[in-house]
C-alpha positions as CSV (number, residue, x, y, z in Angstrom):
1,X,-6.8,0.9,14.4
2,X,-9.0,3.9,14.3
3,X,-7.6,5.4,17.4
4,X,-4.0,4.7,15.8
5,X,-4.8,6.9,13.0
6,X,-6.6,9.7,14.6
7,X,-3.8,10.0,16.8
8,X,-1.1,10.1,14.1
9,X,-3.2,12.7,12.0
10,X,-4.3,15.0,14.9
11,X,-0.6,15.0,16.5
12,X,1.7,13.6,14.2
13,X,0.6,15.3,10.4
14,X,1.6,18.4,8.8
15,X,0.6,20.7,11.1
16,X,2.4,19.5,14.1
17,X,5.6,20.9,15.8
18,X,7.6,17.8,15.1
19,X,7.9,14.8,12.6
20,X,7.4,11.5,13.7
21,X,10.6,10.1,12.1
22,X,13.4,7.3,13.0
23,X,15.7,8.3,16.0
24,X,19.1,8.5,14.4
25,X,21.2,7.0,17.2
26,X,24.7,7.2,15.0
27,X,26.1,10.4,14.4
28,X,27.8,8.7,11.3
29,X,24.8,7.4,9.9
30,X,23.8,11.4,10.3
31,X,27.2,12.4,8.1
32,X,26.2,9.9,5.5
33,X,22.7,10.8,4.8
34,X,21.9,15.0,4.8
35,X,18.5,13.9,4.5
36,X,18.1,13.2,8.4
37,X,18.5,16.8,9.3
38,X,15.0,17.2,8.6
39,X,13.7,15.3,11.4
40,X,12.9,16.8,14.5
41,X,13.3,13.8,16.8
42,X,11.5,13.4,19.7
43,X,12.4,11.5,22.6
44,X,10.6,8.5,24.1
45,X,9.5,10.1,27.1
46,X,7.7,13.5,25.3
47,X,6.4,11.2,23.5
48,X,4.5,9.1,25.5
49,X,3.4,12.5,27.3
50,X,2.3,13.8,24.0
51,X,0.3,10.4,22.5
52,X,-1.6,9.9,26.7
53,X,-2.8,13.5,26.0
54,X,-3.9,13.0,22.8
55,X,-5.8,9.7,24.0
56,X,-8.6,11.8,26.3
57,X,-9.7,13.9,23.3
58,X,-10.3,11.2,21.0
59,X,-13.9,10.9,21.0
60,X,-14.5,14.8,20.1
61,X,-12.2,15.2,17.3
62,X,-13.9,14.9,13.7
63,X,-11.0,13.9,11.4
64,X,-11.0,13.6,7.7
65,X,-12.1,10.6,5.9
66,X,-8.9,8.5,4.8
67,X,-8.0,8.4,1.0
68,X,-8.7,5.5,-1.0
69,X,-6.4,4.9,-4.0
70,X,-8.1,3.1,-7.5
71,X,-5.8,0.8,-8.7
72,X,-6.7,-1.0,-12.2
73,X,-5.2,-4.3,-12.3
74,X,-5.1,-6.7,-15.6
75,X,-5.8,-10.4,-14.2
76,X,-4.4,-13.2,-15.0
77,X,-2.6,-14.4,-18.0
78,X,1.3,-13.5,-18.2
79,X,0.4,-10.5,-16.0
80,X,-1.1,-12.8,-13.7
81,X,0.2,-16.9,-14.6
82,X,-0.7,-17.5,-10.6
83,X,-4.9,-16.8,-10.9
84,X,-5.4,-20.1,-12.4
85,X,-4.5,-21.9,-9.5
86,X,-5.3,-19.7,-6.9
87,X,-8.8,-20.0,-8.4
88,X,-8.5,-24.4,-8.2
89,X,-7.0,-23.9,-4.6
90,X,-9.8,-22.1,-3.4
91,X,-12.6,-24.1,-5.6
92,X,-13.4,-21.2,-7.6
93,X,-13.6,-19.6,-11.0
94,X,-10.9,-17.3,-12.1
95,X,-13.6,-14.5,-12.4
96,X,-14.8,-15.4,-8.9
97,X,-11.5,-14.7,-8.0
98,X,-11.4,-11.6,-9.4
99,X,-14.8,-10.3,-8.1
100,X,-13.8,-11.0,-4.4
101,X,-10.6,-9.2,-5.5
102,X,-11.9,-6.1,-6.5
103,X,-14.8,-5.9,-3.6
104,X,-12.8,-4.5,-0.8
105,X,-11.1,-1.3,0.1
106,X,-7.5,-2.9,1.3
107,X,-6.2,-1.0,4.1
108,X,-2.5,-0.2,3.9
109,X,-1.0,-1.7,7.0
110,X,2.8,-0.5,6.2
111,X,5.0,0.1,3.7
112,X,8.5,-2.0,3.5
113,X,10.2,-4.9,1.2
114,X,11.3,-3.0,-1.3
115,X,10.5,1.1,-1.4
116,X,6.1,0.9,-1.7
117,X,5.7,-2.7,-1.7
118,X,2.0,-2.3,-0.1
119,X,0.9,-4.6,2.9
120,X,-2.7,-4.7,2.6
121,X,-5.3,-6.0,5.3
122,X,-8.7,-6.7,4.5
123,X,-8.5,-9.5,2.1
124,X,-11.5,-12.0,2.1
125,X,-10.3,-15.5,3.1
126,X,-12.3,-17.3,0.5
127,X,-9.1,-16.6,-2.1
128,X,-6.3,-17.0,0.6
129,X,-3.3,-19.0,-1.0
130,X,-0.1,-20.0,0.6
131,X,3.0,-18.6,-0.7
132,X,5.3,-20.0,-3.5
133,X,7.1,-23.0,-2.5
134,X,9.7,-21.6,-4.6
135,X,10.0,-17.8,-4.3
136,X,10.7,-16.5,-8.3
137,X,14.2,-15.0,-8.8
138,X,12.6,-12.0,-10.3
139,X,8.9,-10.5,-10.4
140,X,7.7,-7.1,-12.8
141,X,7.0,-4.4,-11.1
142,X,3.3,-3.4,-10.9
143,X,2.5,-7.1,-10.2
144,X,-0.4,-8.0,-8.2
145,X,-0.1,-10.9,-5.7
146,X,-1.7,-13.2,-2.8
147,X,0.5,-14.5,0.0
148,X,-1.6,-16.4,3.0
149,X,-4.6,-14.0,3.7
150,X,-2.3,-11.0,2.1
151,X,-2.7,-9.0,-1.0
152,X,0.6,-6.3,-2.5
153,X,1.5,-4.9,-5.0
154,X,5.6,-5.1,-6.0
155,X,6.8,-1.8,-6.5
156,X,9.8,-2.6,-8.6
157,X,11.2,-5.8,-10.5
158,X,11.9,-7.7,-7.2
159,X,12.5,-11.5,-6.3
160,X,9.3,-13.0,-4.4
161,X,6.9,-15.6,-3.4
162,X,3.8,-14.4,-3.4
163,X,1.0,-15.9,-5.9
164,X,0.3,-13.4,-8.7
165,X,-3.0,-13.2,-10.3
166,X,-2.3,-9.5,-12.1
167,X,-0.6,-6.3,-12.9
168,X,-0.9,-2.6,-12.7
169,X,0.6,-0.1,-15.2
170,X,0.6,2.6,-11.9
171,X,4.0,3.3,-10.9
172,X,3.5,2.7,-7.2
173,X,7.3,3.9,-7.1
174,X,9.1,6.1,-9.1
175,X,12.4,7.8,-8.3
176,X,12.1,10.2,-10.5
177,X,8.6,11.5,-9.2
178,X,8.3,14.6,-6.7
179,X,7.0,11.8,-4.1
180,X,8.5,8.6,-5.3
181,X,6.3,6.1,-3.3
182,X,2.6,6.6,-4.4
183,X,1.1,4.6,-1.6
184,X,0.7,5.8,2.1
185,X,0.5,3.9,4.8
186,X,-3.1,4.6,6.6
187,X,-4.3,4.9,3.0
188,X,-7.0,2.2,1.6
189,X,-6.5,0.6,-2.0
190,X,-9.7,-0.2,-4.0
191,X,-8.0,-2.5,-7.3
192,X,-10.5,-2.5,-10.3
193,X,-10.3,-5.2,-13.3
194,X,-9.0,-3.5,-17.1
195,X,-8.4,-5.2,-20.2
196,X,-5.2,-4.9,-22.2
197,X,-5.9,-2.0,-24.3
198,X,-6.6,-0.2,-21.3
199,X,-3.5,-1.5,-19.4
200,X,-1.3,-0.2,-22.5
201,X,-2.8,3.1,-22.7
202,X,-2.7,3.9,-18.6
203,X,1.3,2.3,-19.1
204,X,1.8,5.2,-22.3
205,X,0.6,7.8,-19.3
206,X,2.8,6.4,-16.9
207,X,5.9,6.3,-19.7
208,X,4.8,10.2,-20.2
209,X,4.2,11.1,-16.5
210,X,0.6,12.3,-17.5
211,X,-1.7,9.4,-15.6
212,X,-3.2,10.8,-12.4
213,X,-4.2,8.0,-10.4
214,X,-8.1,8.6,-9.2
215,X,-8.8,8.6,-5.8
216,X,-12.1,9.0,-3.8
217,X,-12.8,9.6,0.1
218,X,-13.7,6.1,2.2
219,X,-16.8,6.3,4.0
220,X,-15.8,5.3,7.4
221,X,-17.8,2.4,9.3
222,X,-20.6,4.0,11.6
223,X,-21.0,7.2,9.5
């Protein structure tokens, strides 16, 4: 994983010649959306070229450290009506829960579902908790869920299976934003417990576009 991302910061990031972005193999999927104009596609076999060159020169490039996103979450009741039994599956307390929760920077594996939806790895297997039997035909946005050895957060209101024990007031996605999707993929999420007076004021912020979500550099394993 570490070589994955040294190689996509090094060659791929902003300072590179070209964009690592989707192929557009249809010219009328090109006519339809202006937006894939900006992609300077690059074919397989540069590629491969580029990423083999970029594999000798890993182990003498420093790269930055990656970005860790605070996320406050409140637990459990309506926010979370899931904790309760993801606590009695696991025989543990719903603050246990919580605690082993909130103790680990969640690496965002990728981004998909629904525009944001975060698929985190990382998540201790002492609160893993299979999925709904019956998926919910609609789940808030900003929820907090457990899915197998998974944790996410759902972007937007969205049906869903996934055990929730929580809620954030961030916006993880907003349309409306510069960068709609908060969340990068590469990025870590570090969730922190708030009560409900907190929750409503960080929600006011969101409503008013004033909450800056804090963030803090991850110090990498070895360093």
């Amino acid at each position: 994983m570490k070589s994955v991302r040294t190689i996509y910061k090094i060659g791929m990031g902003p300072s590179s010649s070209h964009t690592m972005g989707p192929a557009f193999a249809a010219k009328t999927f090109k006519d339809t959306h202006p937006e894939a104009d900006r992609f300077d596609v690059i074919l397989y076999g540069s590629l491969v070229k580029k990423l083999q060159g970029l594999l000798g020169q890993l182990d003498s490039i420093e790269i930055p450290p990656s970005e860790v996103l605070e996320i406050p979450v409140l637990y459990g009741g309506e926010e979370g009506p899931d904790l309760a039994f993801v606590a009695e599956h696991n025989g543990k307390t719903p603050e246990e829960v919580i605690k082993i929760h909130t103790s680990t920077e969640y690496l965002i594996y990728m981004l998909g579902f629904t525009p944001g939806f975060t698929y985190l790895g990382g998540m201790s297997d002492e609160i893993a908790t299979p999925r709904l039997t019956t998926p919910r035909v609609k789940i808030p946005a900003g929820s907090v869920g457990i899915a197998g050895t998974q944790t996410g957060v759902y972007p937007i209101d969205s049906p869903g299976g996934w055990q929730l024990i929580g809620r954030t007031p961030v916006r993880m996605y907003d349309p409306d934003r510069e960068t709609p999707i908060l969340p990068e993929a590469g990025q870590y999420i570090k969730f922190y417990a708030i009560d409900k007076a907190e929750y409503d004021r960080i929600a006011a912020e969101e409503a008013a576009g004033g909450y800056k979500v804090k963030t803090h550099p991850r110090e990498e394993a070895g360093k």
